[in-house]
C-alpha positions as CSV (number, residue, x, y, z in Angstrom):
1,X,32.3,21.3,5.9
2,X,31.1,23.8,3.4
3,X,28.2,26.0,3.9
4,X,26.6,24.8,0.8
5,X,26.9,21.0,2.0
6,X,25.5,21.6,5.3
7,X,22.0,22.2,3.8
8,X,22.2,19.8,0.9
9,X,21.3,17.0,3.7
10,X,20.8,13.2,2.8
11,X,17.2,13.9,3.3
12,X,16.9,17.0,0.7
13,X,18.8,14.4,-2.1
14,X,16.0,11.6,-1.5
15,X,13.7,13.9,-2.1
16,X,15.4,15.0,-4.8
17,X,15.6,11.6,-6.9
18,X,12.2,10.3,-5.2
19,X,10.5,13.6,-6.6
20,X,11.5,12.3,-10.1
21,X,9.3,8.3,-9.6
22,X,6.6,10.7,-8.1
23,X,6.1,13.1,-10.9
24,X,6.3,9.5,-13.2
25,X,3.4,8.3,-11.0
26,X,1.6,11.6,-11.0
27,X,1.5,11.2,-14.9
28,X,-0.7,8.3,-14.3
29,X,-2.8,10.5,-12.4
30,X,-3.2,13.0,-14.9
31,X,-3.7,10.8,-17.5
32,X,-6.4,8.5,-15.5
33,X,-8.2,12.2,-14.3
34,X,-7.7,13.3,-18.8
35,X,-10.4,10.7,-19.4
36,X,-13.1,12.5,-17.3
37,X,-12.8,15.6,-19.3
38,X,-11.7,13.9,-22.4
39,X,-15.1,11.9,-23.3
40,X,-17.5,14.9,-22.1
41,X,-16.2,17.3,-24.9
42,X,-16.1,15.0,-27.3
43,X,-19.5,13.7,-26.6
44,X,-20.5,17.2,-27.2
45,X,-22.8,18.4,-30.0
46,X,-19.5,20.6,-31.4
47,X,-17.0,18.3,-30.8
48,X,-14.0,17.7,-34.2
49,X,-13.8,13.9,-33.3
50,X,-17.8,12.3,-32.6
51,X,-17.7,9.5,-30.5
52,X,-20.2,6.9,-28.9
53,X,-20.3,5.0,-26.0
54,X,-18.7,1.9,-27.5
55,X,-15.3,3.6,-28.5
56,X,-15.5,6.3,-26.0
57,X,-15.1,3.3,-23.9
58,X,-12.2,1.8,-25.9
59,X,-10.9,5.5,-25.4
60,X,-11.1,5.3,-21.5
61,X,-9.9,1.8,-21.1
62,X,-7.2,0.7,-23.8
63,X,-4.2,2.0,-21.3
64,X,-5.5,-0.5,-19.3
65,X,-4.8,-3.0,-21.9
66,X,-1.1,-1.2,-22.5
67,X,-0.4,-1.5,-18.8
68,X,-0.5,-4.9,-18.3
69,X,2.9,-5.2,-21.7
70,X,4.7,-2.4,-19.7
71,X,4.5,-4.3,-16.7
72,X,6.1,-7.3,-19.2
73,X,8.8,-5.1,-20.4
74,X,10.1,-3.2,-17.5
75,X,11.2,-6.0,-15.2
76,X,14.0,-6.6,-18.0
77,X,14.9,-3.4,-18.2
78,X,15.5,-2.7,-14.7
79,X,17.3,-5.9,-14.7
80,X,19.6,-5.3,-17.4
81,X,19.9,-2.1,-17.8
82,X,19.3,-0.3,-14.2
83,X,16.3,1.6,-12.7
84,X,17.6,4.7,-14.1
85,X,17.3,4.1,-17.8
86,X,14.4,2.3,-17.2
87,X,12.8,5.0,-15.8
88,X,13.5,6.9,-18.7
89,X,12.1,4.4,-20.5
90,X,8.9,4.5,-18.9
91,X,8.7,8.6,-19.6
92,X,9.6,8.3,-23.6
93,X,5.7,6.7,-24.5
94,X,4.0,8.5,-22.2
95,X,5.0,12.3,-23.8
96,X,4.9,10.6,-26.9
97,X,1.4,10.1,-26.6
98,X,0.8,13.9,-25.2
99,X,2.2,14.4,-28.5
100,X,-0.6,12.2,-30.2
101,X,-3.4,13.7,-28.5
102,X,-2.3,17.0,-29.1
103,X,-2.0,16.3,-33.3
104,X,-5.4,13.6,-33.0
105,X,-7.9,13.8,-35.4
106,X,-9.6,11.1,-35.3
107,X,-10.3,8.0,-32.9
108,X,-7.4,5.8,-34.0
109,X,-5.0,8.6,-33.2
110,X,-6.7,8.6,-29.7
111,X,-6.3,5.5,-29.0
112,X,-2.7,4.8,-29.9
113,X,-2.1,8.0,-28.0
114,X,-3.5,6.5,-24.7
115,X,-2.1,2.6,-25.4
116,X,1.4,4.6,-25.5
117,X,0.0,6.1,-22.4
118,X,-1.4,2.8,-20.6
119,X,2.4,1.5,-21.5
120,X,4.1,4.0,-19.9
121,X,1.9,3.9,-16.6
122,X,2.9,-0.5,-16.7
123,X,6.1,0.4,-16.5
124,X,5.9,3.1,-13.6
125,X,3.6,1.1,-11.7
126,X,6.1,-1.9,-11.3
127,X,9.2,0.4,-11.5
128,X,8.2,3.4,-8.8
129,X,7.9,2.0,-5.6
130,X,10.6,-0.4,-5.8
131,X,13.3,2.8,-6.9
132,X,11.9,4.5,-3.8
133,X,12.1,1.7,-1.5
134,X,16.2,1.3,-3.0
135,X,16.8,5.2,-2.2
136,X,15.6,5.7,0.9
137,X,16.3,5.3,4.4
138,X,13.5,2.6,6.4
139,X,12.6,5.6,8.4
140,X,11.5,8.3,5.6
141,X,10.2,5.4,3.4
142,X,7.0,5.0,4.1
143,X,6.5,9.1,4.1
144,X,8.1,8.6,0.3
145,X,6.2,6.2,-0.8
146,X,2.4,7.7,0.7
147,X,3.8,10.4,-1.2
148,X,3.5,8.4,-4.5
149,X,-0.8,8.7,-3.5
150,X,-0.2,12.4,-2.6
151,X,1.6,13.3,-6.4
152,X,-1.5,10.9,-7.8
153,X,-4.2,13.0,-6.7
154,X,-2.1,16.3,-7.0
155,X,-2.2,15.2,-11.1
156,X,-5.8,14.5,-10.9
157,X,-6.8,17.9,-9.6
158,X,-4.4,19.5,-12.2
159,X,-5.9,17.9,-15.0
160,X,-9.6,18.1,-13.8
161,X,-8.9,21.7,-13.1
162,X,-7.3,22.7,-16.3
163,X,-9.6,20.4,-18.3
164,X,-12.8,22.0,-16.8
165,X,-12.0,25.3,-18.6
166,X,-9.6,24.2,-21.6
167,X,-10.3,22.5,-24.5
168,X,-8.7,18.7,-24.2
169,X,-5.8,19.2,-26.4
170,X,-4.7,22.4,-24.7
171,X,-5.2,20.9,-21.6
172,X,-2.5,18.0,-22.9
173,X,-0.1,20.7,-24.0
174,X,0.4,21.5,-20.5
175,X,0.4,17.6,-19.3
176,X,3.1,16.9,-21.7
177,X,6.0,19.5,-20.1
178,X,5.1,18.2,-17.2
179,X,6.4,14.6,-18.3
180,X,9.1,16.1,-20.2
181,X,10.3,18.1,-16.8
182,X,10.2,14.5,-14.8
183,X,12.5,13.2,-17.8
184,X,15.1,16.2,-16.6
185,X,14.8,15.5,-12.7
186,X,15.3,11.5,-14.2
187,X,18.6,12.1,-16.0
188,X,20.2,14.1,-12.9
189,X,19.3,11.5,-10.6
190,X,22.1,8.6,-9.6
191,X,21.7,4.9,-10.1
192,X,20.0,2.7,-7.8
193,X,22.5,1.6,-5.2
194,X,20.8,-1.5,-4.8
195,X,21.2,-2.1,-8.4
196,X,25.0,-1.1,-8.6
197,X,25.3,-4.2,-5.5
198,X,23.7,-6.4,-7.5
199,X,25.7,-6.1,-10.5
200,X,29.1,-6.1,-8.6
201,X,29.2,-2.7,-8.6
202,X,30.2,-2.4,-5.2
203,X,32.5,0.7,-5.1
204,X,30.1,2.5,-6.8
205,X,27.6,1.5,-5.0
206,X,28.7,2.5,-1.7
207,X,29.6,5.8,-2.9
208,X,26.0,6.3,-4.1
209,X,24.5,4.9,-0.8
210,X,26.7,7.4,1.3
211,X,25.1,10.2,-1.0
212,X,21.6,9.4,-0.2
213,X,22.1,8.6,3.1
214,X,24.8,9.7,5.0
215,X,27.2,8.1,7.0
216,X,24.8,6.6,9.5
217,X,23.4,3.7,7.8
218,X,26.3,1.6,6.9
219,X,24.7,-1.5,8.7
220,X,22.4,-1.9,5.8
221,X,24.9,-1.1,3.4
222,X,27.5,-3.7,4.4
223,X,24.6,-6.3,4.9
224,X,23.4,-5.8,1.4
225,X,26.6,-6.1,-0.2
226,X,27.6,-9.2,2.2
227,X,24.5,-11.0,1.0
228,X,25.5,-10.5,-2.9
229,X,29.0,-11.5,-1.8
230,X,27.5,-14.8,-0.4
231,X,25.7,-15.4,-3.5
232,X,28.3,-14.7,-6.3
233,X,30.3,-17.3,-3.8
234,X,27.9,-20.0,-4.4
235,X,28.0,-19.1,-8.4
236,X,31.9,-19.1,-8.0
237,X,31.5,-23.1,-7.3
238,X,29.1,-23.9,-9.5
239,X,31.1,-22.4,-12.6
240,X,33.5,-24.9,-12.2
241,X,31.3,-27.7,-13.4
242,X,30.4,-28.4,-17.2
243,X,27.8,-26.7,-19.1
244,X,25.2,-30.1,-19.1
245,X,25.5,-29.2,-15.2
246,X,25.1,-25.6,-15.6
247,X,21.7,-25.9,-17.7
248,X,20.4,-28.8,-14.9
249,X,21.0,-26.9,-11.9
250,X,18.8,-23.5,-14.6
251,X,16.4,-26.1,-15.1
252,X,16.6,-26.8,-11.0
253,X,16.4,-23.4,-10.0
254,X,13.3,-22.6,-12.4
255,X,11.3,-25.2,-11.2
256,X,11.4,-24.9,-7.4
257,X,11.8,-20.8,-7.7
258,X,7.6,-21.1,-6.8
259,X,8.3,-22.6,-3.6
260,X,10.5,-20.2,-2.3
261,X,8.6,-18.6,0.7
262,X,10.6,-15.1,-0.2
263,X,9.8,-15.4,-3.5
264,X,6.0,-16.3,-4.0
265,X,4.5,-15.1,-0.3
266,X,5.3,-11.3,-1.1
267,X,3.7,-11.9,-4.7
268,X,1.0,-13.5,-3.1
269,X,0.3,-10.4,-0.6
270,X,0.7,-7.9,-3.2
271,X,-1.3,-9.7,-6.1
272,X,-4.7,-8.7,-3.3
273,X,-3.4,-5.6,-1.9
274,X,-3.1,-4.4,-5.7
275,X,-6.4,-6.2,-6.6
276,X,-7.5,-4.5,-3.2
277,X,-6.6,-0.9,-4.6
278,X,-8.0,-0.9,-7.8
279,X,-11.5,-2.6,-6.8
280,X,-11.7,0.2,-3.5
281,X,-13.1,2.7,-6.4
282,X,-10.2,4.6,-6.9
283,X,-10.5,4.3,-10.7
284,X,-14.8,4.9,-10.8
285,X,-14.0,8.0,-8.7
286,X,-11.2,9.3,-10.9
287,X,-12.3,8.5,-14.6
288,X,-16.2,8.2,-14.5
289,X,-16.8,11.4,-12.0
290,X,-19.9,12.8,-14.1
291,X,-21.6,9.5,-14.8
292,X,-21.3,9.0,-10.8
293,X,-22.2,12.7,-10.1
294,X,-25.5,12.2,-12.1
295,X,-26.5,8.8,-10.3
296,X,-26.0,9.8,-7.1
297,X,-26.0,13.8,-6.7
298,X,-28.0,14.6,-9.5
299,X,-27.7,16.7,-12.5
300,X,-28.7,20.4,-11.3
301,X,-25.3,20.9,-9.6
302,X,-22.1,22.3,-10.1
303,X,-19.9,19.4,-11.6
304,X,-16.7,21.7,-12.3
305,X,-17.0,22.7,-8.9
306,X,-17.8,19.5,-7.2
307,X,-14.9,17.5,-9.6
308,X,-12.7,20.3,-8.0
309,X,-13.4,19.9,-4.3
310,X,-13.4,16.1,-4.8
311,X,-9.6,16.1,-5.8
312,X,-9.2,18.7,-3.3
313,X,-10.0,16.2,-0.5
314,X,-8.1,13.5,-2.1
315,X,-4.9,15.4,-1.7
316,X,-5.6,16.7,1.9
317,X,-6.4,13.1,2.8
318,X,-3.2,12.0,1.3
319,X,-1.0,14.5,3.1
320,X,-3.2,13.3,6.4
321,X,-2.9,9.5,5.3
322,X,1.4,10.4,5.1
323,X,1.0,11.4,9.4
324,X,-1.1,8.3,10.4
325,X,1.0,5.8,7.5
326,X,4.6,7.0,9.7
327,X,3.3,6.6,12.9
328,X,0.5,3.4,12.5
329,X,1.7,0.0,11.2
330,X,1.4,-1.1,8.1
331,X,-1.1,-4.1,8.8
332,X,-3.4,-1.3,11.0
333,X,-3.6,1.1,8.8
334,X,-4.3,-1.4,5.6
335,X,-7.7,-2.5,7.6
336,X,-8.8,0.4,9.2
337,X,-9.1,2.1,5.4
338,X,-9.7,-0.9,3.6
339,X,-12.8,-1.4,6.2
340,X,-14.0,2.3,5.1
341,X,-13.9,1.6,1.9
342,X,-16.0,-1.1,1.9
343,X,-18.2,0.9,4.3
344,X,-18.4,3.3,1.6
345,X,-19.6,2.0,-1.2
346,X,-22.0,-0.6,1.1
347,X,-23.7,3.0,2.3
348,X,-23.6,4.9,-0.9
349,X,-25.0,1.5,-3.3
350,X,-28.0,1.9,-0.6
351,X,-28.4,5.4,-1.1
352,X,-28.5,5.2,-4.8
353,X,-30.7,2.4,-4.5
354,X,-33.6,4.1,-2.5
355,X,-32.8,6.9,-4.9
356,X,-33.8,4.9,-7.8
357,X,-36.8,3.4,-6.1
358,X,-38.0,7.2,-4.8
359,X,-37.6,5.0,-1.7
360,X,-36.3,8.2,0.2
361,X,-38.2,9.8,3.5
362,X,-35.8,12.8,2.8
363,X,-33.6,14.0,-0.4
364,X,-31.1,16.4,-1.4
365,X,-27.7,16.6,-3.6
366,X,-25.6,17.6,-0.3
367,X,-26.1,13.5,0.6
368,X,-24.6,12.3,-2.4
369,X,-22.3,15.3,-2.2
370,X,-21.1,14.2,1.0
371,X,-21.2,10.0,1.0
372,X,-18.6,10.6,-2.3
373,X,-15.9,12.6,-0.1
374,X,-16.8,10.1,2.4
375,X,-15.9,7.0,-0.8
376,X,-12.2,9.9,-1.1
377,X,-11.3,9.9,2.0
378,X,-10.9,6.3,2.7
379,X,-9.1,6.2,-0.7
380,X,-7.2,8.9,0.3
381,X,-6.5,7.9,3.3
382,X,-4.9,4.8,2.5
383,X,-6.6,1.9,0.3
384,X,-4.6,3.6,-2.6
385,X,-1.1,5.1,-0.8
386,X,-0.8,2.2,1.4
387,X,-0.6,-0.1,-1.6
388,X,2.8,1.4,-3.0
389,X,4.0,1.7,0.1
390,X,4.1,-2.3,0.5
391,X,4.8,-2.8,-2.8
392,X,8.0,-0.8,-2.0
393,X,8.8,-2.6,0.5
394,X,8.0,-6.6,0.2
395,X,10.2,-7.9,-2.8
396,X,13.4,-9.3,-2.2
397,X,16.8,-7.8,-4.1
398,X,17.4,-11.1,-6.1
399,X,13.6,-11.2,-7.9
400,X,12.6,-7.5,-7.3
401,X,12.7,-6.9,-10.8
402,X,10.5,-10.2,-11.5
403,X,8.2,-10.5,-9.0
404,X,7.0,-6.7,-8.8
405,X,6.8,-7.7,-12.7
406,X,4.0,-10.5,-11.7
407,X,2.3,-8.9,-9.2
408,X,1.8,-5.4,-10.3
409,X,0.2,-7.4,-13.9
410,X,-2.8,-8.0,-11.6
411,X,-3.0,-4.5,-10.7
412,X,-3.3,-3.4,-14.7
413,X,-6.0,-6.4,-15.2
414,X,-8.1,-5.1,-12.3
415,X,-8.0,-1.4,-13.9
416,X,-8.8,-3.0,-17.2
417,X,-11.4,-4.9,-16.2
418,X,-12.9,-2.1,-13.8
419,X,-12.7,1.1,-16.2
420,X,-13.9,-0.8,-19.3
421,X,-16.8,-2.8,-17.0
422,X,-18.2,0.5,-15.2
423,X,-20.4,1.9,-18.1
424,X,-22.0,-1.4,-18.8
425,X,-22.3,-2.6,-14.9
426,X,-23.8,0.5,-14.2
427,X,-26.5,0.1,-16.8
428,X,-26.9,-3.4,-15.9
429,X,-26.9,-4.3,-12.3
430,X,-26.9,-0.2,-11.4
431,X,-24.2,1.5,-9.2
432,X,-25.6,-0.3,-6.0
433,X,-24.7,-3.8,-7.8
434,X,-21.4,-2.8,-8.6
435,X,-21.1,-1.0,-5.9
436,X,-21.6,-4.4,-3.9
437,X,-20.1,-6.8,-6.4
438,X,-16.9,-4.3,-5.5
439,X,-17.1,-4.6,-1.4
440,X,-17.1,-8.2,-1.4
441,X,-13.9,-8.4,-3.5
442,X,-11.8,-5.7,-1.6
443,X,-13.8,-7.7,1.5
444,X,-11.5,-10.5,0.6
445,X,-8.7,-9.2,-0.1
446,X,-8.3,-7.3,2.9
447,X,-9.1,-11.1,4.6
448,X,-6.1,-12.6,2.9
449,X,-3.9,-9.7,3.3
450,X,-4.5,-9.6,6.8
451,X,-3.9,-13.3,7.2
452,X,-0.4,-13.3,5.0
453,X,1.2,-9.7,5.6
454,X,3.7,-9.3,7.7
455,X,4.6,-6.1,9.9
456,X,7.3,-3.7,7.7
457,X,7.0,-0.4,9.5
458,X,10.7,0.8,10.2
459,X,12.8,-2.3,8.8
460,X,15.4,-2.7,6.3
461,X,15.0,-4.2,3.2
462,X,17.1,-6.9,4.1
463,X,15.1,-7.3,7.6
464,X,11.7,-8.3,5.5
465,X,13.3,-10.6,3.4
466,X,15.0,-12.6,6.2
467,X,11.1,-12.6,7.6
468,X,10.4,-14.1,4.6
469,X,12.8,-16.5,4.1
470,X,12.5,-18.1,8.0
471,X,15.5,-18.4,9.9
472,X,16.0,-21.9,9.5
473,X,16.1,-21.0,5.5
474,X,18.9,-18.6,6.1
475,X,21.1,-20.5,8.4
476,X,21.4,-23.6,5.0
477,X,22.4,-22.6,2.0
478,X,20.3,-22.8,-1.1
479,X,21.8,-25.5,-3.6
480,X,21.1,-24.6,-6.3
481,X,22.9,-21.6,-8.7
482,X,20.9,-18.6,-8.9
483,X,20.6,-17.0,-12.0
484,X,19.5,-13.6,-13.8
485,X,15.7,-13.9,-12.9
486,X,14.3,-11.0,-15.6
């Protein structure tokens, strides 16, 4: 063995092709963390494009409305056409609108710019962890996927930083290479092996498997490829009979694809863990940092400075949360930070209520200062990572492309909702209603998830979906002729 190939380990390519989903998921990031600076400086006395709070909302939330039609389209493109293309796919709208904020003008411009945006970040959101949950091995996985949370906050703090002390379209000079270098690391990177078996591809795909992993996984290899086997078997029969037949047994298979326990239970889990994710904050803490600086710090502070260490935290908590995520379980970890998170916003909507009242024995900004790192670290910790993690995991190969598709759509309604809601719950009920209003729903999601989820820490693929199915499921066969489900 060369000297050069001893080095280049199986490890070093994974994170090779895995750094290429995490700078796609770091765009969303960046462009979630572009907001915050974004409607300040054009709120500003000096600002080229005037705004007001009505369509500086609009601003802030239309890529919310954009995710939920990328989460639509990219199911059939990863279908179809492979995770590869469809990941470049999913980078083409989002430098084209870096492009459009860089030329805008006026507030349409904006606008398109950040629906091309939201449309981008669907398609990534459905598309990310499922690539790195196909090119990893079960033991690095979970380390690759907290690392999706990790690249997040790393684009928030490079965006809050640079837009702190750069005007908002320099500052999206400098966010647009960075999505053109992720299109580079994209177009270097192999097909999905998982894909290539699922296609028929098999010779291929074992050559790409081997490069990514090695030689020492070949158990999951030949399991994955004996399983499509099995099912192009069963299609094999069923092409023999006429076409009435053919369009029954469609019909057949459409209508009884919901009570597939592999099928709708992981859409099921992941429909509240996503709902969970988004409703834990995240999104309030990323894209409405001065509002909540003002409500619960107070004005006569440093806001660059505080912005900074706030994104600071979120990555050290990250890189903590990617420790505790390899050695905890899955179910463990999902509580314990869901449970702080919840804890968090209970403590801090009392604080800012008492605030409001002049209820307060004692006062000063350090409290606020420190309850929103306490809100960070929980997120940081693992309401957020711990999301993509499952999501990376759950889906069988047969409807990955389909049911990520259905899930993650209630993860871009829930960031819809939230972002475009804040500004007029806040006025309305106050940040201690919201606040509230948000701990009971990520209180029941973490109920359900706890009652449905099963353990996923260190299994194949193939190992969760045979949970899934039951073994009595896997023993008979299916009757019924499977068909391209994107």
């Amino acid at each position: 063995m060369s000297r050069k190939s001893k080095w280049i380990t199986p490890f070093l390519k994974q994170s090779f092709v895995t750094s290429g989903v995490t700078l796609n998921l770091a765009g969303h990031g960046i462009c979630n963390g572009f907001a915050a600076i974004l409607l300040p400086q054009l709120q500003a006395p000096d600002s080229s494009i005037p705004i007001d709070d009505s369509s500086g909302s609009w601003i802030v939330s239309v890529s919310g409305f954009a995710l939920v039609v990328g989460n639509f389209i990219i199911p059939i493109i990863m279908g179809k056409y492979g995770r590869r293309i469809a990941s470049m796919a999913s980078l083409v709208p989002m430098i084209l609108g870096w492009i459009g904020i860089i030329l805008a003008t006026n507030i349409p411009m904006l606008i398109i710019s950040r629906l091309l945006q939201g449309l981008s970040m669907g398609m990534g959101t459905t598309l990310g962890p499922v690539l790195i949950g196909e090119y990893t091995s079960p033991k690095n996985r979970g380390a690759f996927l907290t690392v999706i949370s990790v690249m997040i906050s790393v684009g928030v703090l490079i965006v809050h930083t640079l837009g702190s002390y750069l005007h908002w379209q320099t500052t999206a000079v400098y966010c647009a290479f960075i999505a053109i270098a992720d299109l580079i690391i994209v177009l270097l990177s192999p097909e999905s092996p998982s894909w290539l078996a699922d296609r028929g591809k098999y010779d291929e795909s074992k050559k790409v498997f081997r490069w990514l992993r090695g030689d020492g996984e070949e158990n999951e290899l030949e399991r994955m490829i004996t399983s499509r086997l099995d099912e192009e078997t069963k299609i094999g029969v069923k092409e023999t009979k006429s076409v009435l037949t053919t369009l029954k047994h469609r019909k057949e298979y459409l209508r009884t694809l919901f009570k597939r326990k592999e099928f709708y239970k992981p859409i099921v889990i992941m429909i509240h863990i996503y709902i969970l994710s988004q409703w834990a904050g995240v999104n309030i803490l990323i894209t409405y940092t001065v509002d909540l600086l003002d409500r619960v710090v107070g004005k006569d502070v440093n806001i660059a400075l505080i912005i900074i260490t706030l994104d600071s935290q979120r990555i050290i908590s990250n890189i903590i949360g990617v420790y505790f995520i390899k050695k905890k379980r899955r179910r463990f970890m999902l509580m314990m930070t869901g449970l702080l998170a919840v804890t968090a916003m209970l403590v801090t909507a009392l604080y800012s209520y008492l605030k409001q009242k002049d209820l307060l024995l004692y006062d000063h900004p350090l409290i606020g200062v420190l309850l929103l790192h306490f809100h960070m670290l929980t997120v940081g910790l693992g309401s957020l990572p711990i999301c993509y993690i499952i999501a990376g995991e759950l889906f069988p190969l047969e409807f990955r492309s389909i049911a990520g598709g259905i899930s993650v759509l209630f993860h871009s309604t829930s960031f819809f909702i939230i972002v475009k809601t804040v500004p007029f719950l806040f006025k309305c009920i106050g940040l201690h209603g919201a606040y509230c209003l948000y701990s009971f729903v990520v209180g029941y999601c973490l109920l359900i998830s706890w009652w449905f989820l099963p353990e996923t820490k260190d299994k194949t693929l193939q190992e969760i979906e045979d949970e899934f199915r039951g073994a009595s499921d896997i023993e008979k066969t299916v009757e019924l002729m499977p068909m391209n489900t994107t």
